[in-house]
LOBATI-914412 format. One record per residue (C-alpha): residue number from 0; residue in three letters; x, y, z negated. Coordinates in steps of 0.02 Angstrom, whole numbers. Each point is the difference from the previous one (the first is absolute). Layout:
BEGIN
SITE,k,r,px,py,pz
SITE,NUM,Ala,X,Y,Z
...
END
This chain:
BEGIN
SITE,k,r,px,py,pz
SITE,0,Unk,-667,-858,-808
SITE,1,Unk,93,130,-115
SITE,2,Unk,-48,205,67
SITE,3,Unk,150,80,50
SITE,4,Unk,102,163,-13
SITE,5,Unk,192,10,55
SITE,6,Unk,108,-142,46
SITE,7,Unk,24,-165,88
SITE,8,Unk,119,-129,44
SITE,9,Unk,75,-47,148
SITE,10,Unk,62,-198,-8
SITE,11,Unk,84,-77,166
SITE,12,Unk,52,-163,32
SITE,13,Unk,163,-31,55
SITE,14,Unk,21,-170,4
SITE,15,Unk,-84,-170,-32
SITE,16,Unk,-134,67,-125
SITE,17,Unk,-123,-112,-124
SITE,18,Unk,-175,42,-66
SITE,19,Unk,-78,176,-64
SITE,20,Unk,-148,27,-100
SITE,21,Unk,-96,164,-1
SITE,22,Unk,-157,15,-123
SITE,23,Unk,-168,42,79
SITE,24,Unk,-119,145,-66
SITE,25,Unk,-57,71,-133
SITE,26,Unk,-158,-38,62
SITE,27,Unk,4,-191,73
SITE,28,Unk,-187,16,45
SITE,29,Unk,16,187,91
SITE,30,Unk,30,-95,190
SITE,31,Unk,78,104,132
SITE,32,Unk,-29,37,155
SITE,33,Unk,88,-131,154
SITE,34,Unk,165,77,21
SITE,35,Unk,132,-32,175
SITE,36,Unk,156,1,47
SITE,37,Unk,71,163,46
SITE,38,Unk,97,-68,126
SITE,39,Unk,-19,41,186
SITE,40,Unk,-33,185,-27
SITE,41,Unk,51,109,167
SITE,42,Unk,83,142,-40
SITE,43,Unk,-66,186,15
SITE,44,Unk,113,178,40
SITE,45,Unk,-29,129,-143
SITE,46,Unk,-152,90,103
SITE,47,Unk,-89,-160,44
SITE,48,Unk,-100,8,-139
SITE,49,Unk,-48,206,-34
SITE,50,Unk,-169,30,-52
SITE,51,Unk,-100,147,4
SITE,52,Unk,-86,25,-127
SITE,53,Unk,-169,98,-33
SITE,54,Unk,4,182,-76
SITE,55,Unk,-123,5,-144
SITE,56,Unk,-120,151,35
SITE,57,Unk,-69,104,-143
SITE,58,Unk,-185,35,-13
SITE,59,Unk,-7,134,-130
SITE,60,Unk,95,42,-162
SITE,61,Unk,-48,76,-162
SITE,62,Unk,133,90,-125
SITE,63,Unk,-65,-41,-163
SITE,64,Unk,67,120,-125
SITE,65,Unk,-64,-69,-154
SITE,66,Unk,66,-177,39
SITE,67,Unk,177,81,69
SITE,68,Unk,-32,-81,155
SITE,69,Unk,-36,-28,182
SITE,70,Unk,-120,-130,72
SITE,71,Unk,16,-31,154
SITE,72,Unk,-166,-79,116
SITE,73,Unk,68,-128,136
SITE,74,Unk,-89,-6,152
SITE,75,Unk,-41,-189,-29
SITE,76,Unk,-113,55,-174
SITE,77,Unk,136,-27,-121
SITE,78,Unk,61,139,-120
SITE,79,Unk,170,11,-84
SITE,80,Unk,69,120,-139
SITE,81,Unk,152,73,-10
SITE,82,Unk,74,84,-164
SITE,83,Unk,69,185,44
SITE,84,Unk,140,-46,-113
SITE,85,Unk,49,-157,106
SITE,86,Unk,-20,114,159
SITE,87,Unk,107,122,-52
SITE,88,Unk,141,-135,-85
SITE,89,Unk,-9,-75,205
SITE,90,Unk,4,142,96
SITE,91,Unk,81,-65,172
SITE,92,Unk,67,186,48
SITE,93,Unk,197,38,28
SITE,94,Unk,15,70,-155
SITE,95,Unk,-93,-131,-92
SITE,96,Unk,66,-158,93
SITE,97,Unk,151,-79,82
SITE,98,Unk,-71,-97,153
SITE,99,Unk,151,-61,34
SITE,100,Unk,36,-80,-152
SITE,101,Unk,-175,-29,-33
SITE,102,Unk,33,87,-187
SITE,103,Unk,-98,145,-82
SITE,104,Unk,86,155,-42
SITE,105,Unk,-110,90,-91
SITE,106,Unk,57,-18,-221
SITE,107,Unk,-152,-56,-78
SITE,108,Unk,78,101,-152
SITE,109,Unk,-66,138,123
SITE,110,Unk,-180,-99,19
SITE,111,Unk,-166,102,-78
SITE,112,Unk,-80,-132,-91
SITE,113,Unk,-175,109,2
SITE,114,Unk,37,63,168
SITE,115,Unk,-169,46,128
SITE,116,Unk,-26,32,194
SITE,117,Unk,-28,191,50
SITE,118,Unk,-47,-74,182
SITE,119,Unk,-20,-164,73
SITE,120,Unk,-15,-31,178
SITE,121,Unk,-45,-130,90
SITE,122,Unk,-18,-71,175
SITE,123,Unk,-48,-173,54
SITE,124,Unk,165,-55,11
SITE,125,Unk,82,100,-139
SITE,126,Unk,-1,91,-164
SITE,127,Unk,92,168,-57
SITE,128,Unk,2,60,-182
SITE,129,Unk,44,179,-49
SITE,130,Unk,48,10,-172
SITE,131,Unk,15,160,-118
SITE,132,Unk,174,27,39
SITE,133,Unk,-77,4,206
SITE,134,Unk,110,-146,24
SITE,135,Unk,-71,-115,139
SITE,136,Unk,-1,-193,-2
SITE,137,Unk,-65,-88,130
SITE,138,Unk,-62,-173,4
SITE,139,Unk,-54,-126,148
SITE,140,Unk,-140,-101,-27
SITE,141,Unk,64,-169,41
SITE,142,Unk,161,43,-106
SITE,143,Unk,-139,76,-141
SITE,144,Unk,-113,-199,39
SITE,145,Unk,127,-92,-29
SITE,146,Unk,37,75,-179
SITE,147,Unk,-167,-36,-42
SITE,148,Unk,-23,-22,-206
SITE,149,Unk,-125,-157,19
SITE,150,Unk,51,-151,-76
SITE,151,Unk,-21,-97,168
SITE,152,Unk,125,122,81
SITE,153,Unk,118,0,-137
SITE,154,Unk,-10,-187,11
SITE,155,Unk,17,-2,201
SITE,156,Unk,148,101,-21
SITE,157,Unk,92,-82,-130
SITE,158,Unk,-13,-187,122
SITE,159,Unk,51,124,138
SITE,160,Unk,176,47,-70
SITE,161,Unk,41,-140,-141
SITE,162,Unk,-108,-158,76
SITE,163,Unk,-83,-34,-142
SITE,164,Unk,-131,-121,55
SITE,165,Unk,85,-158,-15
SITE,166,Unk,-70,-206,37
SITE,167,Unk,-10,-136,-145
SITE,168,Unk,40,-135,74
SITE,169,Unk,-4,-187,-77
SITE,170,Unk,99,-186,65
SITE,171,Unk,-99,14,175
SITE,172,Unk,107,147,48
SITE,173,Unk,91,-4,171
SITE,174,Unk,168,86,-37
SITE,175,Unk,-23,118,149
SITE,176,Unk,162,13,109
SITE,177,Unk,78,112,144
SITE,178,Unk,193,-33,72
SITE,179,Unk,117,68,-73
SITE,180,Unk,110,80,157
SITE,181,Unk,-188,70,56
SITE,182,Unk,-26,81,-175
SITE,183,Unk,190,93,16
SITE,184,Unk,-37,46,196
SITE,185,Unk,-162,32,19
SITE,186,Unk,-101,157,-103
SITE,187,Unk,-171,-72,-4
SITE,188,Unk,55,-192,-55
SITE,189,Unk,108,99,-147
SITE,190,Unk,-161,112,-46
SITE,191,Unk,-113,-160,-6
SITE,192,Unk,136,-94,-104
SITE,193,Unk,3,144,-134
SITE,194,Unk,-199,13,10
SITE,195,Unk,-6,-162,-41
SITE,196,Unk,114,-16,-112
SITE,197,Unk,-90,153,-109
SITE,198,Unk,-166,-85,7
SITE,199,Unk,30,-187,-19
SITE,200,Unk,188,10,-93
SITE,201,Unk,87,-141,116
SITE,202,Unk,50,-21,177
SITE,203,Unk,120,-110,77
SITE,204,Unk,120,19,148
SITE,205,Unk,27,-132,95
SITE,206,Unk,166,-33,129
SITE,207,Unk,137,139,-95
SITE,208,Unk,187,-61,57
SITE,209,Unk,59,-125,-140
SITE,210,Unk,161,122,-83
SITE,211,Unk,26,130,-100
SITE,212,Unk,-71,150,15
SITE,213,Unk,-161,-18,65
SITE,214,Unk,-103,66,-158
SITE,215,Unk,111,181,11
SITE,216,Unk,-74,30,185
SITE,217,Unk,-170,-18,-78
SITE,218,Unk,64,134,-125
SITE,219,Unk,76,119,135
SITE,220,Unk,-173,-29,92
SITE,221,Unk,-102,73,-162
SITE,222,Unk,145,139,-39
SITE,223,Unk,110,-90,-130
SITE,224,Unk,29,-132,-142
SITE,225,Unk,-11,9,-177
SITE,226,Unk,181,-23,-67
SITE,227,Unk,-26,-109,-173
SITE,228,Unk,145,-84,-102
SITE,229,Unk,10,-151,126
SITE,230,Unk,35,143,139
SITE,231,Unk,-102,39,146
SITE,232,Unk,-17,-178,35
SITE,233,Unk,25,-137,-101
SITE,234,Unk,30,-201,44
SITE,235,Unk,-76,-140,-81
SITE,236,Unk,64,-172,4
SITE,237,Unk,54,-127,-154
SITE,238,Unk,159,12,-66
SITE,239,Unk,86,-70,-180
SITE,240,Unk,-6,113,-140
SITE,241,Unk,-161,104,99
SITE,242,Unk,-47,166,-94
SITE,243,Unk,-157,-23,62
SITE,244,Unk,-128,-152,-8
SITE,245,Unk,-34,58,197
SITE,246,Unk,188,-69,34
SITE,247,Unk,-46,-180,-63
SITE,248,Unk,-94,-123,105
SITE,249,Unk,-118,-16,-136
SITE,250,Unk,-203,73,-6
SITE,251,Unk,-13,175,-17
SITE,252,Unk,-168,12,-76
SITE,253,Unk,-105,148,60
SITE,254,Unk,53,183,-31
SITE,255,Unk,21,185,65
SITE,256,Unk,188,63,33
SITE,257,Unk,89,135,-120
SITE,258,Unk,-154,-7,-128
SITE,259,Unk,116,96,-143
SITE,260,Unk,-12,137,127
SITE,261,Unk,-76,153,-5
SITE,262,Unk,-87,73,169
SITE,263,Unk,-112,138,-60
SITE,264,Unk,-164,-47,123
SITE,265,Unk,-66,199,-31
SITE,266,Unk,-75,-6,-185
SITE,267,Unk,-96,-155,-40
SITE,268,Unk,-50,-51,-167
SITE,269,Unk,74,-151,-59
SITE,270,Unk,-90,-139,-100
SITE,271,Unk,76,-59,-156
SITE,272,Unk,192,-3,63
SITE,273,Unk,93,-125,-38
SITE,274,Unk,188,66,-8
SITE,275,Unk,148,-123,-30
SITE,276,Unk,169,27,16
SITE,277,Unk,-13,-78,168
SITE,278,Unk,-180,-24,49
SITE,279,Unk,-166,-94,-37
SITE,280,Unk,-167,37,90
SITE,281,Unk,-49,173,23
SITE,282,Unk,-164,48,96
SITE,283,Unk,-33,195,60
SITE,284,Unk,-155,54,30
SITE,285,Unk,-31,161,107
SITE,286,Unk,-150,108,-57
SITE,287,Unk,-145,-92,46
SITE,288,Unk,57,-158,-78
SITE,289,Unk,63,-95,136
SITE,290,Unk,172,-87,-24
SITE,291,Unk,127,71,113
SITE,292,Unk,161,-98,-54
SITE,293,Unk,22,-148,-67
SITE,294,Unk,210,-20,-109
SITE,295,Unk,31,-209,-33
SITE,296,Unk,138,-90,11
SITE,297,Unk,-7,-147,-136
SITE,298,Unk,187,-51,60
SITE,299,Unk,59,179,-57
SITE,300,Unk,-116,7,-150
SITE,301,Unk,92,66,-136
SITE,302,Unk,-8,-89,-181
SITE,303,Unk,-16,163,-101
SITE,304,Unk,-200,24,25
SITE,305,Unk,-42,181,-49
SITE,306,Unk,-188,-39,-88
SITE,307,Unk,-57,-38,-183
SITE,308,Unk,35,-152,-70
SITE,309,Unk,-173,-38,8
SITE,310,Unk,-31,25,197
SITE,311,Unk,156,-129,42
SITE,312,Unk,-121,-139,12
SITE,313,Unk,-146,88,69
SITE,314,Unk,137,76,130
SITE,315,Unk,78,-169,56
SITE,316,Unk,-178,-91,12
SITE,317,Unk,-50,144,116
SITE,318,Unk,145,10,77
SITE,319,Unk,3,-201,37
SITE,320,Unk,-183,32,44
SITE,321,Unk,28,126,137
SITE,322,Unk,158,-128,92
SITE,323,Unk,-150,-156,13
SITE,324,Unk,-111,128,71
SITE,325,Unk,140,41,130
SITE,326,Unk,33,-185,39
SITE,327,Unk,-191,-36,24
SITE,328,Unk,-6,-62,171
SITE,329,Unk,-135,111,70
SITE,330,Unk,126,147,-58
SITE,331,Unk,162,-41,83
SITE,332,Unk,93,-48,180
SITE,333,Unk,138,-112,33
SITE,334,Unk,79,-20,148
SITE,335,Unk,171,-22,92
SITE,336,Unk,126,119,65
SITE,337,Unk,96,-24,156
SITE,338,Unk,153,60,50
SITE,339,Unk,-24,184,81
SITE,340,Unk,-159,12,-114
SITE,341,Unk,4,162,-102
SITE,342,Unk,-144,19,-117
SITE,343,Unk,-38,189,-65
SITE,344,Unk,-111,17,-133
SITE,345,Unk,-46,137,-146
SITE,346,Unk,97,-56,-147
SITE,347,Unk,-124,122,-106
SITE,348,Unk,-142,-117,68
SITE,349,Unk,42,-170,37
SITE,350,Unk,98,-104,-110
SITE,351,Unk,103,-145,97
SITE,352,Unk,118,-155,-31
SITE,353,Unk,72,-161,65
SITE,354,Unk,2,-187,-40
SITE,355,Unk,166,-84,-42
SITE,356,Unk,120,-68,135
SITE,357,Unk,148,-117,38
SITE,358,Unk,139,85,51
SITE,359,Unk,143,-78,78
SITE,360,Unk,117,23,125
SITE,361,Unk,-24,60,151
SITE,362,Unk,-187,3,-56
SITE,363,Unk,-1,165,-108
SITE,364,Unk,-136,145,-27
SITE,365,Unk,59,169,40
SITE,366,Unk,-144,146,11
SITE,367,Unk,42,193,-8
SITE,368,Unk,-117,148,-75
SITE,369,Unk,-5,159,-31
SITE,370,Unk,-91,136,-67
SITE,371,Unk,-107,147,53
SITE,372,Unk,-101,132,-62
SITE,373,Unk,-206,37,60
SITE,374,Unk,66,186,-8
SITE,375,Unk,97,-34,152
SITE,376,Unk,-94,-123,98
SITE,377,Unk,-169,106,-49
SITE,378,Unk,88,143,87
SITE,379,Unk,54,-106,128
SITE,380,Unk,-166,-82,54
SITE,381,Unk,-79,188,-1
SITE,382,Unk,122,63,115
SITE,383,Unk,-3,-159,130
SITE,384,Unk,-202,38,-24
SITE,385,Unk,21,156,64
SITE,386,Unk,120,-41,153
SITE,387,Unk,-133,-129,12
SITE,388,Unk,-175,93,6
SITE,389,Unk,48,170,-37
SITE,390,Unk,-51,111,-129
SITE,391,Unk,-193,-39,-62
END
């Protein structure tokens, strides 16, 4: 299943609803782990869940002029070093640092690049530097461990604030559920919902009333909607002279919403882009080489094709190539909604479609969706984490 950066869709089911298909993972054979229902959960006041957590005590330190640097000895026989340069860019002092807004103050248009310590100081629990000026910055060790420059810290702090480690999953997944009233009332079944949605890209909520409406509370619950050209929510059901293949009763093959779109996931490297005056396939890659976003939407797919006359065939055969792979059975899920379902999924990860119907009256499809950002609900899942467990 496609990495993932920014968005994701929210899909509810108003009405009598027919079958959905979700491709499985980019790595059918990569098996994860049982998964439950997050139903059932009891919930937990704000201070339930506080943990204290252990200071980090310093053994000794060295300030390494030569190297522009501090190293700092843990008391469990690891060493870190610290740049004087980066020290004096975070000093955590008034003058230096907002706490309240969490910002820096200091310019770095004011920052010596070749800047050394006249005195370091340390105890076991915290570090103050001196520099030439005789300013003071002081540093506590846990705050000072946690900034650690190893690559496994770096890593462990990157899942920490954007969840990066995310399941593959194949055709045995379990869409994992939670109710839907539990996930607006109660703080710990909405963090688990978000969780899960970051690391496995779909989760469905069972028992939502069957009317309008019912997708915006799950925006007010994350902060807000995304407001596109269809509004802040948009209907789909079949209608005559339908501006979209969605308001037909016919097969919408598989796809990813608003691919023409651009939402700028930081600064990844794209391979090859396709651009067409609508849209094609695109693929981003962030900087290790892992694909972050997936753009398709053959419906949409424009006829002006924006590659040398020589790559149309190549392009199309690859193209075609890349749809069987999706429709492998190993790689996808099928299954049927029910009225009060609401399926929410990463539209940047997990492309999804239905299987034609018979409409007719008094027997007619009507679902609702939305749109909403990872910005918000990222924020959103950190702050209901730290009403949850309290700051780590």
């Amino acid at each position: 299943m496609w990495r993932s950066i920014t968005k994701y869709l929210l899909n509810s089911i108003i009405f009598q609803s027919r079958m959905q298909s979700l491709p499985a993972g980019e790595n059918a054979l990569h098996r994860p782990k049982q998964e439950v229902s997050l139903q059932g959960y009891r919930h937990h006041t704000p201070t339930a869940f506080k943990i204290s957590m252990p200071i980090s005590t310093i053994g000794k330190i060295e300030a390494v002029d030569k190297q522009r640097c501090i190293i700092v000895h843990w008391d469990d026989g690891s060493h870190s070093q610290y740049p004087y340069v980066w020290l004096r860019d975070n000093c955590q002092c008034p003058q230096c640092f907002l706490p309240s807004a969490k910002a820096r103050k200091f310019p770095i248009e004011d920052l010596d690049m070749n800047i050394s310590a006249d005195k370091v100081i340390s105890t076991d629990a915290k570090i103050s530097v001196v520099w030439p000026d005789q300013h003071v910055s002081e540093f506590d060790s846990s705050w000072l461990k946690a900034r650690r420059f190893a690559q496994i810290t770096r890593k462990e702090k990157q899942e920490e604030l954007f969840l990066t480690d995310q399941q593959n999953w194949g055709s045995e997944l379990q869409i994992p559920t939670a109710n839907f009233e539990e996930v607006l009332d109660n703080d710990e079944v909405a963090y688990q919902w978000l969780k899960t949605l970051r690391r496995i890209g779909v989760m469905r909520l069972k028992h939502a009333p069957t009317e309008k409406g019912q997708v915006a509370k799950l925006g007010e619950r994350i902060g807000y909607l995304r407001l596109t050209f269809y509004g802040l929510t948009w209907q789909v059901e079949d209608k005559v002279d339908a501006n979209n293949v969605a308001y037909t009763s016919g097969k919408l093959s598989l796809h990813t919403d608003y691919p023409a779109l651009h939402y700028p996931p930081g600064d990844p490297q794209t391979e090859h882009p396709v651009l067409l005056s609508f849209t094609g396939l695109q693929k981003s890659l962030d900087h290790n080489g892992k694909i972050v976003q997936i753009k398709f939407n053959n419906a949409t797919r424009d006829s002006i094709l924006d590659v040398p006359l020589e790559l149309v065939h190549p392009f199309l055969s690859a193209l075609k190539d890349y749809v069987n792979l999706m429709y492998k059975p190993e790689n996808l899920i099928t299954f049927k909604m029910e009225a009060g379902d609401i399926l929410t999924f990463d539209n940047w990860r997990i492309l999804h479609g239905r299987q034609n119907y018979i409409s007719s009256a008094g027997s007619s499809r009507h679902l609702e969706g939305a749109y909403a950002s990872w910005d918000e609900a990222l924020s959103r899942l950190r702050c209901l984490e730290k009403a949850l467990y309290g700051n780590k």
